[in-house]
RODO-2510 file (C-alpha; in nm, 4 decimals, decimal comma):
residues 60
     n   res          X          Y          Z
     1     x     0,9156     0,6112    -3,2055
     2     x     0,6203     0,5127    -2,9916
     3     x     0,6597     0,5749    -2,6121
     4     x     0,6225     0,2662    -2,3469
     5     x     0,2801     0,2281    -2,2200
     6     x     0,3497     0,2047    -1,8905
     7     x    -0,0256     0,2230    -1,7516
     8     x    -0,0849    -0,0841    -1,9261
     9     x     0,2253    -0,3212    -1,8520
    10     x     0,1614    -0,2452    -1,4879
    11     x    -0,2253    -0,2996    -1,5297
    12     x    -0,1075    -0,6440    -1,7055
    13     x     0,1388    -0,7365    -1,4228
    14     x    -0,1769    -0,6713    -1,1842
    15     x    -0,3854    -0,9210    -1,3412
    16     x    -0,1472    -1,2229    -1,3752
    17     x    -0,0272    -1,1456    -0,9851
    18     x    -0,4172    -1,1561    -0,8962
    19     x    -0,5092    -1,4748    -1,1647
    20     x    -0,1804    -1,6644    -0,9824
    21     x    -0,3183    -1,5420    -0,6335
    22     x    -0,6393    -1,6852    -0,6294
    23     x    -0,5399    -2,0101    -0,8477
    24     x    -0,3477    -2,0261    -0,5274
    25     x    -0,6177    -2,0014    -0,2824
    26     x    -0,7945    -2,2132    -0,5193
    27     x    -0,5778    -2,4662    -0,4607
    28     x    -0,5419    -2,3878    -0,0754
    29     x    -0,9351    -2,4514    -0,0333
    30     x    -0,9145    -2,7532    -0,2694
    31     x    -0,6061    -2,9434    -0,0618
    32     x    -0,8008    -2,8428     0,2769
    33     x    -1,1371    -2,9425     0,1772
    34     x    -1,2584    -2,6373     0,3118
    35     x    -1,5676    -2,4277     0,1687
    36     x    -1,6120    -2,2439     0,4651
    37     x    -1,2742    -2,0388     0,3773
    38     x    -1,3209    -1,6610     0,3958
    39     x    -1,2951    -1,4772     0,0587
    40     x    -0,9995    -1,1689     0,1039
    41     x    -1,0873    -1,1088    -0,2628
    42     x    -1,2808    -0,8568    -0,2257
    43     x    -1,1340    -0,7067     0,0305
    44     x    -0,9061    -0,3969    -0,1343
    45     x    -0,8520    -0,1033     0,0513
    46     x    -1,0817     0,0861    -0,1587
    47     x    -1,3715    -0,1353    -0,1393
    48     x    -1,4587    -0,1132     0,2305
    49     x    -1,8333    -0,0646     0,3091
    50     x    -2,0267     0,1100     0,6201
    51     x    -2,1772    -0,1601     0,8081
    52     x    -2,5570    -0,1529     0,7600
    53     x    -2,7663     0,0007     1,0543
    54     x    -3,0974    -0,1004     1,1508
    55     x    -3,3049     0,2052     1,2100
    56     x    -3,5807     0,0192     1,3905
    57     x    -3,3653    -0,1157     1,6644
    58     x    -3,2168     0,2198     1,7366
    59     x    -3,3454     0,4190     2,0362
    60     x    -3,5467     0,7270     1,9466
***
């Protein structure tokens, strides 16, 4: 008997619950008329950047 792929359903549970989420805020911008909305997509946890520095302002 094969064993559940568990790895995968959840992977596939991910993806509709993120498709449905931004249909949603789709839909949100389109019903607001709003195109200056801010995009939370690609905001994960994991995906946070260092904030660029500008060496030629800094003091020596």
């Amino acid at each position: 008997m094969a064993r559940q792929n568990y790895g995968f359903e959840k992977r596939q549970r991910e993806l509709k619950k993120n498709k449905k989420k931004e249909e949603k805020r789709q839909k949100k911008l389109e019903r607001n008329g709003s195109a200056d909305a801010p995009d939370n997509e690609h905001d994960a946890p994991g995906d946070a950047q260092a904030p660029a520095t500008d060496e030629q302002d800094t003091p020596s």
